[in-house]
Each structure stands twice: as C-alpha cells, then as structure tokens.
C-alpha positions in Angstrom: 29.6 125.6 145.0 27.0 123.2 146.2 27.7 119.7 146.7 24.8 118.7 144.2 26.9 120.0 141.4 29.8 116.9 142.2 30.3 115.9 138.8 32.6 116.5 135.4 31.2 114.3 133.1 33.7 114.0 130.9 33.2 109.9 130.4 36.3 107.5 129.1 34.3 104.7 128.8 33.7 104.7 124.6 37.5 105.7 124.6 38.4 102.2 124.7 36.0 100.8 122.7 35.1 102.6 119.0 38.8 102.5 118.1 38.6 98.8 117.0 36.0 100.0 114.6 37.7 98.3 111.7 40.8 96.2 111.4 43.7 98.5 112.0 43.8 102.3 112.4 40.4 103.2 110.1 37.3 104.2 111.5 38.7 104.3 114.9 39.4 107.0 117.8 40.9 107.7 120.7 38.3 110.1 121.5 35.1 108.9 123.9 31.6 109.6 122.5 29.9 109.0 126.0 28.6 112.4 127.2 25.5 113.1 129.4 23.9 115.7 132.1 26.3 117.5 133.9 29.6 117.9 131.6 30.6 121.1 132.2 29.9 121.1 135.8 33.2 120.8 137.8 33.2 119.6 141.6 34.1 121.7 144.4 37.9 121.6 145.9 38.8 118.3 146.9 39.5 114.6 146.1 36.5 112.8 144.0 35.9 109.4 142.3 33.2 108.9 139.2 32.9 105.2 138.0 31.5 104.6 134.6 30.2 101.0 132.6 29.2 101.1 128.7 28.8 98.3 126.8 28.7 98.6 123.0 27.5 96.2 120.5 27.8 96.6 116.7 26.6 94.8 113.5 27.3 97.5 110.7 30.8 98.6 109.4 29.9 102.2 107.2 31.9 102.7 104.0 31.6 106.2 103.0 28.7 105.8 101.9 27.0 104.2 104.5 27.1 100.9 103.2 27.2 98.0 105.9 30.2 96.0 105.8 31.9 96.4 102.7 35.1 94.7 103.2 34.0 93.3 106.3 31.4 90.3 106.2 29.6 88.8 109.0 31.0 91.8 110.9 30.0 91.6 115.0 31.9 94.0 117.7 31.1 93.5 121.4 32.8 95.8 124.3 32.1 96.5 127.5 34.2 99.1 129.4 34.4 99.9 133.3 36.2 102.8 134.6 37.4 105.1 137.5 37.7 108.8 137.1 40.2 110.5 139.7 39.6 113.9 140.1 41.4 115.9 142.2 39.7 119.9 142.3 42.1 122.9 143.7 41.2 125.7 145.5 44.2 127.8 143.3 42.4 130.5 141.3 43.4 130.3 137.2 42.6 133.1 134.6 39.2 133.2 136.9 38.6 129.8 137.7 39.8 127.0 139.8 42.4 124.3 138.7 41.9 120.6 138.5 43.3 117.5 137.7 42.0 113.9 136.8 42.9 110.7 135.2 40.9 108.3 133.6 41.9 104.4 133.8 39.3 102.1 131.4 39.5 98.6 131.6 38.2 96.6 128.6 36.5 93.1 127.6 36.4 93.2 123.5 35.1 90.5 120.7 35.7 91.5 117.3 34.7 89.1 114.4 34.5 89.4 110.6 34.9 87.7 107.9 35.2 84.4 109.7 38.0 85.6 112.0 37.5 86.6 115.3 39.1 87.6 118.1 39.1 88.6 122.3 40.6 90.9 124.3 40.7 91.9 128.2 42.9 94.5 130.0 44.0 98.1 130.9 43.0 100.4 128.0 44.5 104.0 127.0 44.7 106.1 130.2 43.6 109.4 129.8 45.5 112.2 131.8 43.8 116.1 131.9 44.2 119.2 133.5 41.4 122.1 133.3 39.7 125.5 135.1 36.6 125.5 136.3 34.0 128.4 136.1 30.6 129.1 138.0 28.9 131.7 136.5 25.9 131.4 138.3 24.3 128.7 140.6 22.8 127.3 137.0 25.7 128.0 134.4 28.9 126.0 134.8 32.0 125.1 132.1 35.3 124.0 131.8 38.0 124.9 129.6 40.7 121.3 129.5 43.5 119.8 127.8 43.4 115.6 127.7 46.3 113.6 126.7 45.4 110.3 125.8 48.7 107.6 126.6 49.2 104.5 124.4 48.8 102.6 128.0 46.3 99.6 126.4 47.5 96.0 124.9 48.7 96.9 121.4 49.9 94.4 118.8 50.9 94.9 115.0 49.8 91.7 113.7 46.3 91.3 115.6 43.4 92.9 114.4 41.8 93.4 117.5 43.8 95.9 120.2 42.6 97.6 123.1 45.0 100.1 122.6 46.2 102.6 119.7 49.5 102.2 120.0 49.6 106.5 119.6 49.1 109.5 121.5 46.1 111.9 121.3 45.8 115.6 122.5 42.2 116.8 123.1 42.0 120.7 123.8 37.7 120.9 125.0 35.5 123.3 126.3 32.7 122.0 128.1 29.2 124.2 129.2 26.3 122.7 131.4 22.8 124.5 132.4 21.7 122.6 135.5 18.1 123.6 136.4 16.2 120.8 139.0 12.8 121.7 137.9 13.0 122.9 134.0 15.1 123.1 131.3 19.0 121.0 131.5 21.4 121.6 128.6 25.2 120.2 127.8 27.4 120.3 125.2 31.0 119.4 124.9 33.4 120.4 122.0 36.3 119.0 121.6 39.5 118.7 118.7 41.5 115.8 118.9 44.4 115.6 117.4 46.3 112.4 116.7 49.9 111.9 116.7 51.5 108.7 114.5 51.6 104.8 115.7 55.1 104.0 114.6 54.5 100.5 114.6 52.0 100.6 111.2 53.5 104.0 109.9 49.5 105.6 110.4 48.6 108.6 111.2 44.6 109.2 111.8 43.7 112.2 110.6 42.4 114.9 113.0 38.6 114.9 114.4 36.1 117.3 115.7 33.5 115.9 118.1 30.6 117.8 120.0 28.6 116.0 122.5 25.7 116.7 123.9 22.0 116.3 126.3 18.9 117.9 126.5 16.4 117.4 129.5 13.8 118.5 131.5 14.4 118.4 135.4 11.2 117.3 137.1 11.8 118.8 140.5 11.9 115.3 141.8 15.5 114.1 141.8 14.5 113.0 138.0 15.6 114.7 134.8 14.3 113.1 131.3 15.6 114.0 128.2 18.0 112.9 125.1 21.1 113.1 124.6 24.0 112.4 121.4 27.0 113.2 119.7 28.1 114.5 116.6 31.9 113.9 114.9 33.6 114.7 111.7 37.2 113.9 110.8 38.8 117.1 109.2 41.8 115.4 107.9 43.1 112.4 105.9 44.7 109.6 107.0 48.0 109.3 106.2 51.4 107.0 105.7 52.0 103.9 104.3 50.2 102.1 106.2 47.0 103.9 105.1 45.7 101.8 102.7 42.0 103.0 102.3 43.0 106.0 101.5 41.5 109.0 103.5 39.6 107.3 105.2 37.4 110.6 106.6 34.7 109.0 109.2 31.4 111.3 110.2 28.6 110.1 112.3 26.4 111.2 115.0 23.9 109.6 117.5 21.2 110.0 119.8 18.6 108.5 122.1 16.8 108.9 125.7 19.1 109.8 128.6 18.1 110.1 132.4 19.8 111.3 135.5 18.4 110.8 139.0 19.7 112.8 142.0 19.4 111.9 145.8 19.0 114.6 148.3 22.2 113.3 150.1 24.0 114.1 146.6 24.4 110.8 145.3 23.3 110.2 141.6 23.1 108.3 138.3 22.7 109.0 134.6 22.4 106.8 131.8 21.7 107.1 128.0 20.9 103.9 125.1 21.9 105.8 121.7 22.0 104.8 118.1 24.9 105.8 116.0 25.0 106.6 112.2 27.9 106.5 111.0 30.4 106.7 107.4 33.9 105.0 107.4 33.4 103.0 111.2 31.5 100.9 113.1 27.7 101.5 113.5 26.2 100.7 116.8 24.3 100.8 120.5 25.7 101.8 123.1 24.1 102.0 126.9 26.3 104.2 129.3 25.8 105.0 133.1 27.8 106.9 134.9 27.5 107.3 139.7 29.4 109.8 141.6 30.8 108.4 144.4 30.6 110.7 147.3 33.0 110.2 149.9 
C-alpha cells in the first residue's frame, strides 16, 4: 500500500467533549462524532502518529423535542480537545487482512455554565484503546473492521457537574469503508455500536447508541479534495438505574457542513470540517475539527 494512504481517521477528539452535554450522565457519550476523508483507510506496517484539535462551542440543550434549554437556562459549553493517535500497523495477516493496534490519549480544557453555575476543567480525558484488520481491496477501496474500548482514564467526580471523564467503560465494535479517488469522487462512512457499561458512582447506565459518520468530496487532482461531511446517532436503549432521573432519556441528532483535506506530494496532509449539529435530549452545537498525519 502506498504511503499516501497513511491515515485511519478514526478521530477521539469529540470523545471528550459531548459527554458533558448535560449535568450528569444525559445527553452525553463516550463515543466521538469527529469523522472525515480517509476513515477506513489503514496505514501500511509500521509505527505512525495522527494528532487531532476540535474545539466545540454550544448554546442549545435539546429536550426531546428539540426545545433549547429546558431545564437548563443561560446554558453555554466550551471545549477544546488535542490529541495523539498511536498506531502501530502489523504485517501479521488476519481473516485476510493485516492487524493493528492504536490508542488514543485526548487532553481536554472544558467550561460548562447554566443556570448561573459554572464550572472549568483541564486534564487527561477517557483513553481509547483498539485493535482492528485492515483490507485493501483495490488501490481506491479500503476498510477496517475494529473493536474500541473506551477506559474511565479522565477526571471524574460525583458531586461536580462538569467531568472530563464518564466515570464508565464503553465498547465500540465499527466497521469503517473509504473510496479514495485524487481527481473525482471521495466517499466515507463509519458505523459503529457503542455500548455502555454502568458508572457505579451515580448507579447510571446510558443506554446503548448507534452512530454513522460520514464525508463526501470531490478530489481535484491538486492535493485538494472539497466536500461535506457529518454524522448521524440514535440511542436504541433507555437509560437506566436510579440515578436516571429523566427517565429514558433517548438522544438522536445528526450534523453536517463543509470539510476539506489537502495532500502534499511528500505525503503529508490535513483535513478539517466546521459542522452544525441538530440534536434531541443533548447539547446542540459547532464544532471545527482538523486532523495532520505526522509522517516520520
């Protein structure tokens, strides 16, 4: 596989920021919404490094109707995320493919305020920790088949109502497929289930979630590819334990907005997106993501 396919966009960076949505467990997620070009396409055998920045700003808390801030007046959330991606790419063949590792570490700066409260937060956020295969179907089609674990790593307290972290463990079985075509049509998508174990310290357990994420482009056959680029989520099952006092609390949303990647002929490139989220039972926002490989 050529070096100009270096890249498994599988971004952490809105990992560490949505979950604060709302005051505890509801209308957050350990899942990251921050998909662009490239997804599905693994790198080639080796040691690589991706670094990622989003920042996320937010004025609208969705009740399930779509109603801003009900419950939550004067409601502002402010994060920006930077992260390393480790990946490490084997040359061992797997049911076809190639194994690889990586690990995601996010590290946070988060202002929530509503109601007349606010509150700040900086440090280490949930560490993500995956293992996948790798296929190249052609020189065009790529995907990945992956199992994440998301670790309760971040800052996590009971009685705040702002945390980094979610205090819980998440598994996130994903299949990830990317078309890669330098002068015409670029296509992604992601699907993933996440599944939620319980935080023990609130007696929650979020309910289950479906996300698919996705771009659209057009390469130019100048390094540039244009397009747009989103995601779409549902939660499949109610939140539960008695520390689920809303009730089900089943958010949906999606998002989308223009996304661009720009590719050097010595293999080093950049993509970035702005979307707009609407959203039920969470926060509703804008959120500008950019993603470099580092080749070294």
């Amino acid at each position: 596989m050529k070096k100009n396919l270096i890249a498994w966009a599988v971004l952490a960076a809105m990992g560490a920021v949505v979950p604060v949505a709302q005051a505890t467990e509801n209308g957050g997620s350990t899942y990251p919404a921050a998909e662009n070009f490239m997804m599905g396409a693994a790198p080639p055998p080796g040691f690589h490094m991706l670094g990622y920045a989003t920042t996320y700003t937010a004025t609208k808390n969705s009740d399930s109707s779509g109603n801003a801030n009900a419950g939550t007046p004067n409601f502002k959330l402010n994060a920006n995320v930077v992260a390393a991606r480790f990946v490490w790419s084997t040359d061992k063949q797997v049911m076809g493919g190639n194994m690889l590792f990586h690990a995601i570490v996010p590290v946070v700066d988060l202002d929530l305020a509503f109601g007349g409260r606010s509150q700040h937060k900086t440090g280490l956020g949930d560490i993500t920790l995956g293992a996948g295969v790798a296929y190249h179907h052609s020189q065009s089609l790529h995907s990945v088949v992956a199992l994440d674990v998301v670790a309760p790593t971040g800052d996590y307290k009971a009685s705040d109502f702002t945390n980094i972290g979610r205090n819980y463990w998440s598994i996130q079985p994903t299949y990830l497929m990317s078309y890669i075509n330098p002068n015409g049509f670029n296509g992604d998508f992601k699907l993933t289930y996440n599944s939620n174990q319980k935080n023990s310290a609130k007696d929650y357990q979020s309910g289950d979630e479906v996300f698919v994420d996705y771009s659209l482009g057009y390469g130019l056959g100048n390094g540039w590819t244009v397009g747009v680029a989103g995601y779409w989520t549902q939660q499949l099952s109610d939140d539960s334990g008695t520390g689920a006092t809303f009730g089900s609390n089943r958010k949906s949303g999606y998002a989308i907005g223009p996304a661009l990647k720009y590719q050097t002929p010595s293999h080093w490139f950049i993509t970035a997106k702005l979307i707009q989220e609407t959203t039920r039972n969470t926060a509703e926002g804008t959120a500008l993501s950019i993603k470099a490989v580092l080749p070294f």
